[in-house]
C-alpha positions in Angstrom: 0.0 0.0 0.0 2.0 3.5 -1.0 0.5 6.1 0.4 -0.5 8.9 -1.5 -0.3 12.6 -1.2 -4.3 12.8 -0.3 -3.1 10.7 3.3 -0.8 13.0 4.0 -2.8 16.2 4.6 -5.2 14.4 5.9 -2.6 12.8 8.9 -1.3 16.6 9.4 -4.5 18.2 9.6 -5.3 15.5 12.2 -2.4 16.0 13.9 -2.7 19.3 13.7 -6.7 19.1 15.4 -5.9 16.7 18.0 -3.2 18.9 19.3 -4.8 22.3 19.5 -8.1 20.7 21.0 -8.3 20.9 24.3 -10.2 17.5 25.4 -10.4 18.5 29.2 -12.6 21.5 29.3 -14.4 22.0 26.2 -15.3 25.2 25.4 -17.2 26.2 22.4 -14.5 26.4 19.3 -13.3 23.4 21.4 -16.7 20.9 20.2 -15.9 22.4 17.1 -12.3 21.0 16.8 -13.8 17.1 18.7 -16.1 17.7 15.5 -12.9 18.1 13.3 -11.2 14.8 15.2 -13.9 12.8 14.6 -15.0 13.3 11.0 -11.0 13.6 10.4 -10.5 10.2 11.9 -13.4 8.4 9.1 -11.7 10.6 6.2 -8.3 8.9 6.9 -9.8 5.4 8.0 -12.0 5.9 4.3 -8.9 6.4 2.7 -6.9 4.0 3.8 -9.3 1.6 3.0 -9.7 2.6 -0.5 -5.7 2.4 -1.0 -5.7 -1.1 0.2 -8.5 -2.1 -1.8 -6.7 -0.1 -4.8 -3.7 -2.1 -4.0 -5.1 -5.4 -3.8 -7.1 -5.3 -7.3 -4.0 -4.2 -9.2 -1.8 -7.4 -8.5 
């Protein structure tokens, strides 16, 4: 599975998110950013699962 440029941003915005979220004591832009995490976190799980199903029909 190579990775393409599309997994990338996606793992750096994530990164990005998880790290300027403050879990502890939400505060309003704070549900915003869990909001961001979440739908983050199916994007990258979406597209890993399309490069390994890529990967796998072209052998």
């Amino acid at each position: 599975m190579k990775l393409d440029r599309n997994t990338l941003v996606l793992v750096l915005f994530f990164i990005l998110v998880v790290t300027v979220t403050n879990y502890k004591k939400p505060e309003v832009s704070d549900y915003l950013g869990i909001a961001s995490t979440i739908i983050l976190a199916i994007a990258l799980v979406i597209n890993l699962i399309s490069l390994w199903k890529k990967g796998r029909d072209e052998k």
